[in-house]
N, CA, C and O of each residue as an XYZ file, in Angstrom:
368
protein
N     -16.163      6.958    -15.864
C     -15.362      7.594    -16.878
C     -14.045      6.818    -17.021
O     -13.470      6.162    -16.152
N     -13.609      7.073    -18.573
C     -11.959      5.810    -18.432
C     -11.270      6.790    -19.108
O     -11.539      7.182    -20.244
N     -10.117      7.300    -18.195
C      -9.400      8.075    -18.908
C      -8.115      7.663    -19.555
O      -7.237      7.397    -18.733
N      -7.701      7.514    -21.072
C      -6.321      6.834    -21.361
C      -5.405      8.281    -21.671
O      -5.877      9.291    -22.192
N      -4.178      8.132    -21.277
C      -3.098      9.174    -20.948
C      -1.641      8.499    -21.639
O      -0.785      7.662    -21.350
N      -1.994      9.498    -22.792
C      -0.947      8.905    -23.695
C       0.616      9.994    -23.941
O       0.528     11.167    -24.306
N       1.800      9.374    -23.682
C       2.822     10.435    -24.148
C       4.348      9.881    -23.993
O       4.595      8.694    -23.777
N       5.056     10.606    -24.091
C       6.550     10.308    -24.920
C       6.989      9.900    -23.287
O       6.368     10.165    -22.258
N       8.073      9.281    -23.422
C       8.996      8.511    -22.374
C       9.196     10.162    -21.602
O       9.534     11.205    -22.161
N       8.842      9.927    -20.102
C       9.375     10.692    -19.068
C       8.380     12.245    -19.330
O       8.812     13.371    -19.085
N       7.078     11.955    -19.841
C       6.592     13.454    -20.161
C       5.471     13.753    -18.925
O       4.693     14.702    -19.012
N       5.481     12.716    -17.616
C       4.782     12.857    -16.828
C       3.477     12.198    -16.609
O       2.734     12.444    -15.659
N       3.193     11.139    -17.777
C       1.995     10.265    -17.488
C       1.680      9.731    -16.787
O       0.489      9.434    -16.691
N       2.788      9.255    -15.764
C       2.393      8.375    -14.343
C       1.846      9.246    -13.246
O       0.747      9.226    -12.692
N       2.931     10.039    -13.072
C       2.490     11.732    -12.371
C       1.311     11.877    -12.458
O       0.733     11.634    -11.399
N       0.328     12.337    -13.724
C      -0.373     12.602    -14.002
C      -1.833     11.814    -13.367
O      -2.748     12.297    -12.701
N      -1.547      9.933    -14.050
C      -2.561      9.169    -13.965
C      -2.441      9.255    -12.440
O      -3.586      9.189    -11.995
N      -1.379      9.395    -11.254
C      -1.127      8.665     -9.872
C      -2.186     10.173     -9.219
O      -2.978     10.000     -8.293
N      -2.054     11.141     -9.687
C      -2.854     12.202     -9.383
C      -4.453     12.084     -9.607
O      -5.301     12.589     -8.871
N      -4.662     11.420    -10.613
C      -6.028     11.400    -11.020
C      -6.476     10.413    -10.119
O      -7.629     10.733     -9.831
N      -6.041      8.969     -9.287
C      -6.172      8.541     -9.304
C      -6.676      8.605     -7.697
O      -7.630      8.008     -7.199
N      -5.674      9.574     -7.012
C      -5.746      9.961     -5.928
C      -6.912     10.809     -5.861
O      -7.388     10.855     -4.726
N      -7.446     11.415     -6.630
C      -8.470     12.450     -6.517
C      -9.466     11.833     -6.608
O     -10.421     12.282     -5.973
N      -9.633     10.831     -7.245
C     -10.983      9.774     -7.501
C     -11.556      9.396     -6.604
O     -12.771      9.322     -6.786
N     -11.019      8.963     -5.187
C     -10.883      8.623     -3.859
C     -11.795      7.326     -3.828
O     -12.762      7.199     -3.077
N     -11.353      6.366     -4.757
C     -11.756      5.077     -5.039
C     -10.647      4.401     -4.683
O      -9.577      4.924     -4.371
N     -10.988      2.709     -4.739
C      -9.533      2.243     -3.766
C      -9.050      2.161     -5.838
O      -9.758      2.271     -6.839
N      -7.281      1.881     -5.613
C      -6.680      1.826     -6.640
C      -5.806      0.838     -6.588
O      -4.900      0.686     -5.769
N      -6.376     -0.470     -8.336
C      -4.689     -1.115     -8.415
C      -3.532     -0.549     -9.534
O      -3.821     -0.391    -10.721
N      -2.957     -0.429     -9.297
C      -1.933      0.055     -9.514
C      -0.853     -1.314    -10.328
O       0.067     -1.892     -9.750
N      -1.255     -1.539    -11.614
C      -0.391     -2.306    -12.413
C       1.007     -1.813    -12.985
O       1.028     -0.985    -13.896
N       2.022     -2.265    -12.511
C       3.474     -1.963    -13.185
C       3.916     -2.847    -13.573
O       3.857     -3.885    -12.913
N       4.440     -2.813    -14.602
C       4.888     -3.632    -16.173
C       6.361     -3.890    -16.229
O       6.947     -4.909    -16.594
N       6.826     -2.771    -15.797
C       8.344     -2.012    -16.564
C       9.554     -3.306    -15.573
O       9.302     -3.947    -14.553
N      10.068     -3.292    -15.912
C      11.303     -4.031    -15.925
C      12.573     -3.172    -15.227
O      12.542     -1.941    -15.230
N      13.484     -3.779    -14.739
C      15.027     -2.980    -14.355
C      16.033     -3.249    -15.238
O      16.998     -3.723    -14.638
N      16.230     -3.134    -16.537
C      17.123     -3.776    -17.461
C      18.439     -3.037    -16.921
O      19.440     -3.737    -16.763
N      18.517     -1.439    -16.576
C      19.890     -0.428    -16.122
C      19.128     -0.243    -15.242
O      17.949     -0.469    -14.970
N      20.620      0.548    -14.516
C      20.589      1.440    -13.141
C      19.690      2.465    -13.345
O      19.224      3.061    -12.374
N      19.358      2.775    -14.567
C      18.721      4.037    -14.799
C      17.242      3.789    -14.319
O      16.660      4.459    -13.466
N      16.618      2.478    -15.163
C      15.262      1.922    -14.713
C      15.221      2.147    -13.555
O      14.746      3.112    -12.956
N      15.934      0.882    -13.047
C      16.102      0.520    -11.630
C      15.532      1.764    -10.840
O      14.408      1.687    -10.344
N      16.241      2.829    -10.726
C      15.747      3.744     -9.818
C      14.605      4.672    -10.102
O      13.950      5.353     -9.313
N      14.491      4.524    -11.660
C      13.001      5.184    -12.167
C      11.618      4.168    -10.985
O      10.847      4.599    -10.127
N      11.807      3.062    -11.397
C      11.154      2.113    -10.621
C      11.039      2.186     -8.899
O       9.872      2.306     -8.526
N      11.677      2.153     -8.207
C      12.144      2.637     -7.449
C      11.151      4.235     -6.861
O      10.348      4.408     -5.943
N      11.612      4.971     -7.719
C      11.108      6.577     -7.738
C       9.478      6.161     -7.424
O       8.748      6.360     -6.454
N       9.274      5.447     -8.809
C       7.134      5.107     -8.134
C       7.066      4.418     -7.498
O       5.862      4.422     -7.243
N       7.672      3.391     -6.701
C       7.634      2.991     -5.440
C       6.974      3.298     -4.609
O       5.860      3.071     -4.136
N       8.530      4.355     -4.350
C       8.124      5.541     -2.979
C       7.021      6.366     -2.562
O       6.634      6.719     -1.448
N       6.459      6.668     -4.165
C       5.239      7.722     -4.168
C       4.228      7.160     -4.443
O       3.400      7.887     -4.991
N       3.876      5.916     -4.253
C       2.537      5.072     -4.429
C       2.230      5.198     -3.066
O       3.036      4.834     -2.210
N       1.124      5.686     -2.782
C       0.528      5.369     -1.423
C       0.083      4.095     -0.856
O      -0.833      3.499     -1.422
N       0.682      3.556      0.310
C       0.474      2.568      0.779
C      -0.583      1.379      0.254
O      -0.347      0.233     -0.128
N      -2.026      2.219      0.408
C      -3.262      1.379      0.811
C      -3.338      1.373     -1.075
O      -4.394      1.209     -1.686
N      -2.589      1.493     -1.445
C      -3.553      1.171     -2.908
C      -2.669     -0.665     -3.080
O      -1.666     -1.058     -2.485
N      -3.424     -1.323     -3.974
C      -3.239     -2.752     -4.195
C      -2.085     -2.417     -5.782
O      -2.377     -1.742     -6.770
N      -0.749     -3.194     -5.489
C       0.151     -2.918     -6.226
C       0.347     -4.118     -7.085
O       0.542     -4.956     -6.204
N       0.441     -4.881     -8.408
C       0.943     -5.439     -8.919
C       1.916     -5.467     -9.224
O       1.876     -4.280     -9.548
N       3.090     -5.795     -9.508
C       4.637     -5.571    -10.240
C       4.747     -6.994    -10.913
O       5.429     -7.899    -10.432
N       4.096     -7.092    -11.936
C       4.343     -8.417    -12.757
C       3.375     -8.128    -14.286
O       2.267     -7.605    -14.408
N       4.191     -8.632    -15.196
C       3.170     -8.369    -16.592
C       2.535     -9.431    -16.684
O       1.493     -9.501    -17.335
N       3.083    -10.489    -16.016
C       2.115    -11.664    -16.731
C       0.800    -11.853    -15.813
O      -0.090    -12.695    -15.934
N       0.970    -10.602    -14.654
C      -0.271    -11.098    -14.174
C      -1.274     -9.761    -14.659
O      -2.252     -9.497    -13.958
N      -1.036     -9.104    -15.644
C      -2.156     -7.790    -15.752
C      -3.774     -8.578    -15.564
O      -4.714     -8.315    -14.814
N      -3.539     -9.847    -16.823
C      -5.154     -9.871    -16.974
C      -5.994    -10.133    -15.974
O      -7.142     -9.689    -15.947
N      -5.419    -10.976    -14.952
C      -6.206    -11.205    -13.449
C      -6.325     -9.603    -12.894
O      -7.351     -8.996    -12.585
N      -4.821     -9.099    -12.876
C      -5.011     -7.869    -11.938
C      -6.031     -6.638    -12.325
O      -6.480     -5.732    -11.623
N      -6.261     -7.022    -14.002
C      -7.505     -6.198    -14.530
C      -8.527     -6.515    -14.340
O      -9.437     -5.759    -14.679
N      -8.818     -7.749    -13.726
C     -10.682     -8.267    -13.680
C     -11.083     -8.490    -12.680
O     -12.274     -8.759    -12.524
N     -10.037     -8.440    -11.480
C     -10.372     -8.583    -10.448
C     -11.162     -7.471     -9.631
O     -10.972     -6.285     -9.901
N     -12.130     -7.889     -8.538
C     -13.112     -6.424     -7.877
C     -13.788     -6.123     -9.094
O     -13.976     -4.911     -8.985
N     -14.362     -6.547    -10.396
C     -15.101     -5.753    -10.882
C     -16.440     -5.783    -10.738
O     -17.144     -5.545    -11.719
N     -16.996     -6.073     -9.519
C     -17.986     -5.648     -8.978
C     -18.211     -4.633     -8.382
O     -19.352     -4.238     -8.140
N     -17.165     -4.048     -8.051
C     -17.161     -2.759     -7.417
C     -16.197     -1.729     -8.459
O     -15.638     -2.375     -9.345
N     -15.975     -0.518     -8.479
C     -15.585      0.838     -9.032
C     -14.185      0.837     -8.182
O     -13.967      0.852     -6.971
N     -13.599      0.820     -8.966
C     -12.014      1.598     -9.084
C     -11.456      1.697     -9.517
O     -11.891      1.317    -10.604
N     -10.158      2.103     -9.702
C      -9.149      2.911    -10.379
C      -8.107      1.922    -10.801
O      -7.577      1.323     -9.865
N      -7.680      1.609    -12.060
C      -6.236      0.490    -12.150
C      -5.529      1.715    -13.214
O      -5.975      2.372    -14.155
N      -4.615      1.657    -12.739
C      -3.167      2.678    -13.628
C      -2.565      1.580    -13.818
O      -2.286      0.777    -12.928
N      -2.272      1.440    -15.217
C      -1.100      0.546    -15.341
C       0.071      1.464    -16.129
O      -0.073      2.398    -16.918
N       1.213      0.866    -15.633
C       2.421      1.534    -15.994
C       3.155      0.809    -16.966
O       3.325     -0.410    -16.956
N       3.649      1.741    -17.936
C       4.610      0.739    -18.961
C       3.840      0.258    -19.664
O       4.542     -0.319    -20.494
N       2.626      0.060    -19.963
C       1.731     -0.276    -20.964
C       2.281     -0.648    -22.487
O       1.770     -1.321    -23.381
N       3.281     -0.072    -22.421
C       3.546     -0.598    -24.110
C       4.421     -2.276    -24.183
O       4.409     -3.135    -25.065
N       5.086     -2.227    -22.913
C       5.645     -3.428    -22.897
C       4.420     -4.669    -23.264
O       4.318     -5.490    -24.175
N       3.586     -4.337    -22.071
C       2.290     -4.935    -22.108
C       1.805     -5.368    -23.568
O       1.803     -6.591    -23.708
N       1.476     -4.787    -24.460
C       1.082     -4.591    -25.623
C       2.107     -5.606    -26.555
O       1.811     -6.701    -27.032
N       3.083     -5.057    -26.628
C       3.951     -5.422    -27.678
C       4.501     -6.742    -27.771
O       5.067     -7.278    -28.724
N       4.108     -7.406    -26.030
C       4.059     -8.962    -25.665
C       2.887     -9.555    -26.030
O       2.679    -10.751    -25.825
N       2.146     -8.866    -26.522
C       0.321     -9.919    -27.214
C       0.628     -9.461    -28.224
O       0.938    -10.517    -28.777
N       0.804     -8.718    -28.953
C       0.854     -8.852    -30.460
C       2.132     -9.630    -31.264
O       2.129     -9.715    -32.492
């Protein structure tokens, strides 16, 4: 199943996907996009840090999504990527 989780800045989509993702009990990569431009980021960033569970495989780079998306796809798991629109709005 591929679930996409769409919504307004700060309405809980990461929350949401980091929950689903945990329940799946598949291993998970975990793509983050987002940038620290302010202090404000900065510690938003920061915030999912803390609450990513260890054992999942973390990216923090946009230019590497497309590897970090194709990689293991021989096997089933979970990739959340965060910030997705940045993502986007750099290929078009």
């Amino acid at each position: 199943m591929k679930t996409l989780i769409l919504g307004g800045v700060r309405s809980g989509k990461s929350r949401l996907a980091e929950s689903l993702a945990k329940q799946s009990d598949l291993p998970v990569c975990y793509i983050a996009t987002a940038t620290a431009g302010d202090d404000e980021m900065r510690q938003r960033i920061e915030d999912h840090r803390t609450r990513r569970p260890v054992e999942w495989t973390v990216v923090e780079d946009a230019s590497r999504i497309s590897p970090a998306c194709t990689q293991r796809v021989d096997k089933l798991f979970v990739r959340v990527i965060r910030h997705s629109i940045v993502v986007v709005s750099s290929v078009v």
